[in-house]
OpenMM code with the backbone's topology and positions (N, CA, C; nanometers):
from openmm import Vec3, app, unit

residues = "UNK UNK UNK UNK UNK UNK UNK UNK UNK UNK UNK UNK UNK UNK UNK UNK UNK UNK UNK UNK UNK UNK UNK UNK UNK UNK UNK UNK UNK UNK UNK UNK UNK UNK UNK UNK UNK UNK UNK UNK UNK UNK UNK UNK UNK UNK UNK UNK UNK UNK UNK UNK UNK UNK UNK UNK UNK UNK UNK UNK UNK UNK UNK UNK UNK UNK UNK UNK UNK UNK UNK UNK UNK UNK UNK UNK UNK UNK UNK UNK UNK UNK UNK UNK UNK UNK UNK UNK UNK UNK UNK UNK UNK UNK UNK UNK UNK UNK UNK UNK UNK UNK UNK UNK UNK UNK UNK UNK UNK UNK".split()
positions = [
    Vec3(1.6962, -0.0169, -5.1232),
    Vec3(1.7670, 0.1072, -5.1448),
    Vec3(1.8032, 0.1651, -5.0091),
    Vec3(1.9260, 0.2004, -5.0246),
    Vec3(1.9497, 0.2408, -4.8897),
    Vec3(1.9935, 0.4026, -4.8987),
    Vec3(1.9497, 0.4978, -4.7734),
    Vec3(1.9548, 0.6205, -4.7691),
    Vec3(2.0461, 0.6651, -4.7126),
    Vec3(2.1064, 0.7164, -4.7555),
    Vec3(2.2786, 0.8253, -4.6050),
    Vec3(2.2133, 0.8913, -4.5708),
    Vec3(2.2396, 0.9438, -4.4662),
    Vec3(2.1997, 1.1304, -4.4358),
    Vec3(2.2325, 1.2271, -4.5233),
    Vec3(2.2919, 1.2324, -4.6011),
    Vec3(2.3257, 1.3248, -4.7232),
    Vec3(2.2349, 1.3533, -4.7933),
    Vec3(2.1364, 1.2198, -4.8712),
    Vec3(2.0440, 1.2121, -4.9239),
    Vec3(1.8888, 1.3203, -4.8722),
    Vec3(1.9244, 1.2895, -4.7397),
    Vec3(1.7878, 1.3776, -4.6794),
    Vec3(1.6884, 1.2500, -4.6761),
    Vec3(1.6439, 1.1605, -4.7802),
    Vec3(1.5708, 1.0521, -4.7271),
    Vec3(1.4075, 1.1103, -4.7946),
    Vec3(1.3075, 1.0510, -4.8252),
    Vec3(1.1893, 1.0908, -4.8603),
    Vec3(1.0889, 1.1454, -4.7198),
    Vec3(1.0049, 1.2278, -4.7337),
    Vec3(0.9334, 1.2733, -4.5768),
    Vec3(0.8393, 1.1501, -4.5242),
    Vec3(0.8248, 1.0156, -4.5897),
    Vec3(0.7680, 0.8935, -4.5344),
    Vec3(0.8513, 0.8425, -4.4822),
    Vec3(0.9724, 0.8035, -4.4810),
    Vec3(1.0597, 0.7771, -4.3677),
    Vec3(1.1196, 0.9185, -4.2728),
    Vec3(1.1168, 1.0084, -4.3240),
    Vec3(1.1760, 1.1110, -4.1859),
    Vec3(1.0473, 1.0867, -4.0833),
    Vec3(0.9202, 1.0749, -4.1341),
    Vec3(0.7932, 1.0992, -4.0430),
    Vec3(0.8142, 0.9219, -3.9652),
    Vec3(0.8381, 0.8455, -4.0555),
    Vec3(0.8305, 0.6759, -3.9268),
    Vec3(0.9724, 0.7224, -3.8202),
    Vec3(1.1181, 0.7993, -3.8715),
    Vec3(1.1917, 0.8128, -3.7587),
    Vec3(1.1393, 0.8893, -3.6720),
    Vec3(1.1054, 1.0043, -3.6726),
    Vec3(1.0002, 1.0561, -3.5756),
    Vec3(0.9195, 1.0098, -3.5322),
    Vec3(0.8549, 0.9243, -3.5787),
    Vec3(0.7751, 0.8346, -3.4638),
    Vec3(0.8248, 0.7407, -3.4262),
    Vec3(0.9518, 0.6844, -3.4307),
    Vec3(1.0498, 0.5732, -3.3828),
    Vec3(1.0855, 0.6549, -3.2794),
    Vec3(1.1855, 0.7892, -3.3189),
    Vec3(1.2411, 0.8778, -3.1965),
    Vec3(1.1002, 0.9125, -3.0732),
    Vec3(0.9949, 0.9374, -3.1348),
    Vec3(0.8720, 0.9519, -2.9829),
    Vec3(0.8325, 0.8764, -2.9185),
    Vec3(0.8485, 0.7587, -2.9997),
    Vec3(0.8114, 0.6075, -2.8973),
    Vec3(0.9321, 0.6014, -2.8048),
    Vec3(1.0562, 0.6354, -2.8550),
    Vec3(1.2068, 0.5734, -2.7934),
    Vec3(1.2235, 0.6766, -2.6936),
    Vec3(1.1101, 0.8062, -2.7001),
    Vec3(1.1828, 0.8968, -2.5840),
    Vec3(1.0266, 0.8624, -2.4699),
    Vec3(0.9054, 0.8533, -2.5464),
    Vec3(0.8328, 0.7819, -2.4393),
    Vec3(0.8448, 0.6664, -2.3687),
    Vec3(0.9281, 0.5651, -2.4236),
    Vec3(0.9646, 0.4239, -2.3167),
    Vec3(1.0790, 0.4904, -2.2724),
    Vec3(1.1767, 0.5874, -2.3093),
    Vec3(1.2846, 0.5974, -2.2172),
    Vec3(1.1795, 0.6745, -2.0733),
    Vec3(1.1352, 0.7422, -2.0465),
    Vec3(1.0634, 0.8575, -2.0150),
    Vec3(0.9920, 0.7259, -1.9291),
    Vec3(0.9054, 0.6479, -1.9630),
    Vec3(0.7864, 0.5407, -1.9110),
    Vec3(0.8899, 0.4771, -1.8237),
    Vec3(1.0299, 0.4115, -1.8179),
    Vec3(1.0902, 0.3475, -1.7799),
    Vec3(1.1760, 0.4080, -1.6549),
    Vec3(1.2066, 0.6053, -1.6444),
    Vec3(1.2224, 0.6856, -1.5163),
    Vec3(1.1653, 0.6859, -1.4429),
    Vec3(1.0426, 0.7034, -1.4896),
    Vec3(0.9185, 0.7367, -1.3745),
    Vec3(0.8804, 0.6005, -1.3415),
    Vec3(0.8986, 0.4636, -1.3526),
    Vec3(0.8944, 0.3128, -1.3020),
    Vec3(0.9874, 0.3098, -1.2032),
    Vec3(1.1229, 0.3281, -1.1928),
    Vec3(1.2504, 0.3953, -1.1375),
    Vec3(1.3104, 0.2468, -1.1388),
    Vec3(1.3227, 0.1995, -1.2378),
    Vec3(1.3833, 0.0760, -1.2664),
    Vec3(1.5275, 0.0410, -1.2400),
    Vec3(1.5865, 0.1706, -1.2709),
    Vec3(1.7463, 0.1548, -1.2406),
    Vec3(1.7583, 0.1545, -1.0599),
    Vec3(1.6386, 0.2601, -1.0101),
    Vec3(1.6515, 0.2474, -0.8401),
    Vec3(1.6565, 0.0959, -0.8160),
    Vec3(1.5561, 0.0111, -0.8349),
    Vec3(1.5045, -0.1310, -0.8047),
    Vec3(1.6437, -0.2265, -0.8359),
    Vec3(1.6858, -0.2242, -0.9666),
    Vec3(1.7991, -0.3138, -0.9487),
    Vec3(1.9248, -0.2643, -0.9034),
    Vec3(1.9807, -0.1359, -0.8702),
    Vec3(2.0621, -0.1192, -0.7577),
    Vec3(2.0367, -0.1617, -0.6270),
    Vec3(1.8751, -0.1818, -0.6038),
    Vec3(1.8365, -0.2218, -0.4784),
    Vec3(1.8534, -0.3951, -0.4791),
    Vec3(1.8354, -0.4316, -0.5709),
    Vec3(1.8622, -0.5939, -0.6051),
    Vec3(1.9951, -0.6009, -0.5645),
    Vec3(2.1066, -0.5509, -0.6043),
    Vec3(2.2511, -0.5785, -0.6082),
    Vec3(2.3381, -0.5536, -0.4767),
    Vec3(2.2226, -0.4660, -0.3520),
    Vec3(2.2473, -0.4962, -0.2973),
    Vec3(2.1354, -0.4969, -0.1782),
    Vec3(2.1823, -0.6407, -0.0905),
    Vec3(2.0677, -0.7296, -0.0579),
    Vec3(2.0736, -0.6923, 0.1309),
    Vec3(2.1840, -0.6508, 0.1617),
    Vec3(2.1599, -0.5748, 0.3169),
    Vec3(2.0686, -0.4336, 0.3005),
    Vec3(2.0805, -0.3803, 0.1624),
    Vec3(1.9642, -0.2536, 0.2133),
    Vec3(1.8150, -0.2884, 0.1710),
    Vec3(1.8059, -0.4315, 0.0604),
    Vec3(1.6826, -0.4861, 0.0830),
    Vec3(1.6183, -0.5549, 0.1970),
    Vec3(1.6971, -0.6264, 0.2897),
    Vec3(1.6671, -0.6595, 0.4013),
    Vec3(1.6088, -0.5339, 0.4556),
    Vec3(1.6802, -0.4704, 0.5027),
    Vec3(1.6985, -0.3974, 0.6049),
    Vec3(1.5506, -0.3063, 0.5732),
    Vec3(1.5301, -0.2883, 0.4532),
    Vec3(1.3778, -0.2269, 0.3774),
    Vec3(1.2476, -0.2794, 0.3655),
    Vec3(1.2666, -0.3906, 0.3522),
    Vec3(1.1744, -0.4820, 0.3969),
    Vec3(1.1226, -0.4812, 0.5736),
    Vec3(1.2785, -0.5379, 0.6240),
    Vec3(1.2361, -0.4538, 0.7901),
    Vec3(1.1179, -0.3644, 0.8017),
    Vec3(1.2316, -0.2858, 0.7925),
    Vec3(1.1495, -0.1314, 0.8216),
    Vec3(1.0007, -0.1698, 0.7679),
    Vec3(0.9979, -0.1736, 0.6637),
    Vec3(0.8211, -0.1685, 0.6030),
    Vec3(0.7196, -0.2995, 0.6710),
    Vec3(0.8086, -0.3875, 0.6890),
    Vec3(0.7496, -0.4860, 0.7766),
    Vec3(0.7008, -0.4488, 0.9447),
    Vec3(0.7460, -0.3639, 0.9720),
    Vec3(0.7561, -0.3368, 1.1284),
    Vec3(0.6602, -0.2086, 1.1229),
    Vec3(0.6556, -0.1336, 1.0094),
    Vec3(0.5511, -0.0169, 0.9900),
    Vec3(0.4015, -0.0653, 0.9526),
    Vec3(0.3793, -0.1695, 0.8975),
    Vec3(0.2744, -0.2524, 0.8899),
    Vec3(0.2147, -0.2745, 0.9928),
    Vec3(0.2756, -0.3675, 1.0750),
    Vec3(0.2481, -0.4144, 1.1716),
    Vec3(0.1938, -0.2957, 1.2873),
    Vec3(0.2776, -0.1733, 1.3203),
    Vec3(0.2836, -0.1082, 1.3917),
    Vec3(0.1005, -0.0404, 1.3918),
    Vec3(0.1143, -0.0379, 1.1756),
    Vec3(-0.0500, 0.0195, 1.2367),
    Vec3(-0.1353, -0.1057, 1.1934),
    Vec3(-0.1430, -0.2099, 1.1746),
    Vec3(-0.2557, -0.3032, 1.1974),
    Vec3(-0.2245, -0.2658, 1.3654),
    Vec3(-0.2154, -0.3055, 1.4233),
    Vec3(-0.2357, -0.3025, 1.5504),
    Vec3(-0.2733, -0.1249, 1.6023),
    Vec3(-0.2794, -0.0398, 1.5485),
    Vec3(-0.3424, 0.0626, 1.5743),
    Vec3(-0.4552, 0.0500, 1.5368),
    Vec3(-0.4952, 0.0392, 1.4194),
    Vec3(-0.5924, 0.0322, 1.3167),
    Vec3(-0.7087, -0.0819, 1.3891),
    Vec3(-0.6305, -0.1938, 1.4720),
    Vec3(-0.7554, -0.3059, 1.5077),
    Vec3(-0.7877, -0.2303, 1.6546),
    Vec3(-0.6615, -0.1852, 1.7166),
    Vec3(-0.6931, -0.1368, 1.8785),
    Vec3(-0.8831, -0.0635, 1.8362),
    Vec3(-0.8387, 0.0749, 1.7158),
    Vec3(-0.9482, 0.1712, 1.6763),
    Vec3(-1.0362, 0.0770, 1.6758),
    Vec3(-1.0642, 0.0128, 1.5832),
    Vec3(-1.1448, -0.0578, 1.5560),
    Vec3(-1.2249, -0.1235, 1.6477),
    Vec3(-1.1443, -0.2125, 1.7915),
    Vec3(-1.2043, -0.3315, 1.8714),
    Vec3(-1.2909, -0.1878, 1.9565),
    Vec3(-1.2043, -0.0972, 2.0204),
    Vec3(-1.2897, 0.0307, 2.1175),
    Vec3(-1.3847, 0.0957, 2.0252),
    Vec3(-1.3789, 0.0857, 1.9287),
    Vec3(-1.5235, 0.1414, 1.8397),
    Vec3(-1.6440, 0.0521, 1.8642),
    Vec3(-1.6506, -0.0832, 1.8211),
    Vec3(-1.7220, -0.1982, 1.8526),
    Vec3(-1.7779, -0.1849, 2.0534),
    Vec3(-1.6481, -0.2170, 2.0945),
    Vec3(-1.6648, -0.1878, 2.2287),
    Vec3(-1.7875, -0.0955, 2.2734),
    Vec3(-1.7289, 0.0409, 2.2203),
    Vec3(-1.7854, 0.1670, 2.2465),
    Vec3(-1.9574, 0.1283, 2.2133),
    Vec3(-1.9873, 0.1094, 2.0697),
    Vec3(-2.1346, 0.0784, 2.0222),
    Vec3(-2.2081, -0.0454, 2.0651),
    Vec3(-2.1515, -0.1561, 2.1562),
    Vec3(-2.1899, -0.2132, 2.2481),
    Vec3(-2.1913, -0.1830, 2.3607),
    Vec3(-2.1459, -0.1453, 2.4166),
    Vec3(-2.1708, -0.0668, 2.5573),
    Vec3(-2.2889, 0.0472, 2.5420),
    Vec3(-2.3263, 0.0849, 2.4232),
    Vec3(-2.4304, 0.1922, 2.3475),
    Vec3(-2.5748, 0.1330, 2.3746),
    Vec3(-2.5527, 0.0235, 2.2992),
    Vec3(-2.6814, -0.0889, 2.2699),
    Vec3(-2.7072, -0.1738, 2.3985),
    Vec3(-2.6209, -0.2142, 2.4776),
    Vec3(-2.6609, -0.2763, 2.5882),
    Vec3(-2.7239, -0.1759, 2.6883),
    Vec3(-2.7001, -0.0045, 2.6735),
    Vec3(-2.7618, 0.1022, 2.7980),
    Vec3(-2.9112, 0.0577, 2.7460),
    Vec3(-2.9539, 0.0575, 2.6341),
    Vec3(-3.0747, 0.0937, 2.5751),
    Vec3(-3.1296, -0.0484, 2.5857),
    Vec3(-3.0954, -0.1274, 2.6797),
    Vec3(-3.2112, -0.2730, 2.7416),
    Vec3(-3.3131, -0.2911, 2.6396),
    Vec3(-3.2443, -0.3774, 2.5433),
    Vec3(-3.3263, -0.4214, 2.4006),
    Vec3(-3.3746, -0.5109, 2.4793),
    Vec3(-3.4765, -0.6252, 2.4333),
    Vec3(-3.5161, -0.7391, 2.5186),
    Vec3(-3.4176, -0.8573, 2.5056),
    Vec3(-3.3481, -0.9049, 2.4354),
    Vec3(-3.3031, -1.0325, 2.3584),
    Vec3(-3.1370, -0.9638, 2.3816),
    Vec3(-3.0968, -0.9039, 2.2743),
    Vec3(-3.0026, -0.8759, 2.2787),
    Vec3(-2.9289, -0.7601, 2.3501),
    Vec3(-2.9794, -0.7131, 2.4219),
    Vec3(-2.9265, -0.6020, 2.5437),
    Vec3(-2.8789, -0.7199, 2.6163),
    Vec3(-2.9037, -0.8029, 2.6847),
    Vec3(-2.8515, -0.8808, 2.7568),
    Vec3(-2.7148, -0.9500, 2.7387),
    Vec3(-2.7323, -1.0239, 2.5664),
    Vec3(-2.6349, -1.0584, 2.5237),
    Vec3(-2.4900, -0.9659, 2.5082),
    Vec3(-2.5731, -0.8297, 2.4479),
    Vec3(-2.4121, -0.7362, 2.4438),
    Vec3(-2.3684, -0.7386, 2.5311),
    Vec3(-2.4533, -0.6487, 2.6515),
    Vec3(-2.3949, -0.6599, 2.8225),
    Vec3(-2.2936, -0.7900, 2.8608),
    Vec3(-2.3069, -0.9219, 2.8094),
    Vec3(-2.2273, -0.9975, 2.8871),
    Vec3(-2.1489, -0.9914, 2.8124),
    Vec3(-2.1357, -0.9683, 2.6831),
    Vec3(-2.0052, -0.9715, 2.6102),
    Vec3(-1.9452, -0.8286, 2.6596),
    Vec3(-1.9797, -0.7496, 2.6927),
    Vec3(-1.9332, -0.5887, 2.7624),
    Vec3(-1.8553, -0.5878, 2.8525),
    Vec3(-1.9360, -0.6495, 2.9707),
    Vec3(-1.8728, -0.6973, 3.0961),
    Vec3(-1.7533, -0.7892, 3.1157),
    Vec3(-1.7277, -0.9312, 2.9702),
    Vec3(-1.6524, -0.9958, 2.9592),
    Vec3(-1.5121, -0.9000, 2.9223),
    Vec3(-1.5302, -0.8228, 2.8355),
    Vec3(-1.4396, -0.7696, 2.7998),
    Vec3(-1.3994, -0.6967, 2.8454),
    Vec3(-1.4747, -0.6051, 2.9770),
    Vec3(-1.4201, -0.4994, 3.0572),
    Vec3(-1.3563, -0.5847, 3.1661),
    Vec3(-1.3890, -0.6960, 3.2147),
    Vec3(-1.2927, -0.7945, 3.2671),
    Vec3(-1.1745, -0.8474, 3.2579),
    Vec3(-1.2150, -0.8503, 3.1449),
    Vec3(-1.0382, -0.9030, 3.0780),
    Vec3(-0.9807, -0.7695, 3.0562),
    Vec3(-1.0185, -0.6633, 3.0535),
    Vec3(-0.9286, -0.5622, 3.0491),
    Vec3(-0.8640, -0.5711, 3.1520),
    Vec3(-0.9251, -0.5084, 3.2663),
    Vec3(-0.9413, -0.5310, 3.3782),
    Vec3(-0.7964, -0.6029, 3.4563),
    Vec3(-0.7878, -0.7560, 3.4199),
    Vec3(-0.6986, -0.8630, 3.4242),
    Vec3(-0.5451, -0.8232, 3.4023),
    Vec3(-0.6086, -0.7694, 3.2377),
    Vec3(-0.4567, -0.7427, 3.1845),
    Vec3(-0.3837, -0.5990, 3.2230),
    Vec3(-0.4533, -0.5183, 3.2862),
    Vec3(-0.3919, -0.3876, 3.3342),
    Vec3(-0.2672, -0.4226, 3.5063),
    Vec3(-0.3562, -0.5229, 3.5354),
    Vec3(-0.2826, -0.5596, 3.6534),
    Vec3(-0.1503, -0.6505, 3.6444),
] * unit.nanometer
topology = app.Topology()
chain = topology.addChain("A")
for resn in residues:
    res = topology.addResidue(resn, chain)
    for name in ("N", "CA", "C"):
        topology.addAtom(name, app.Element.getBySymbol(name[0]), res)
């Protein structure tokens, strides 16, 4: 049996289109905030994906190499800590790794 809009329809199907229409405005809605239409304009064109990739590639990089510099002078720093305090065994060992590395600093400043 089929219904027109004239009919009005029984309230067990007006209530499944209403929940057809809330699903259809939540995936429209789920599918903005994904920004799906941004992404394949970005597909279509492939010099501003390059060029985005770049950029995010070169911002990566920029802070791993901040992020390890922090990191190696932190280490540094808490060995140079542990070697003042002449453990028996390993005070010695940090110290030469201390000294190695203030050497090679050293090297590379010149």
């Amino acid at each position: 049996m089929v219904n027109d809009e004239n009919t009005g329809g029984s309230a067990a199907e007006k209530e499944q289109l209403n929940r057809i229409y809330q699903l259809t405005a939540q995936i429209a809605s789920e599918m903005e905030k994904s920004r799906i239409a941004d992404y394949t304009q970005l597909l279509h064109k492939p010099l501003r994906l390059i060029w985005l990739n770049l950029l995010s590639g070169t911002a990566r990089g920029v802070g791993i190499a901040i992020g390890f510099t922090f990191f190696a002078a932190t280490i540094i720093y808490v060995l140079q800590v542990l070697g003042a305090l002449n453990l028996p065994i390993i005070g010695d060992y940090i110290a030469d790794i201390v000294r190695i590395v203030q050497r090679q600093m050293e090297l590379n400043t010149y």
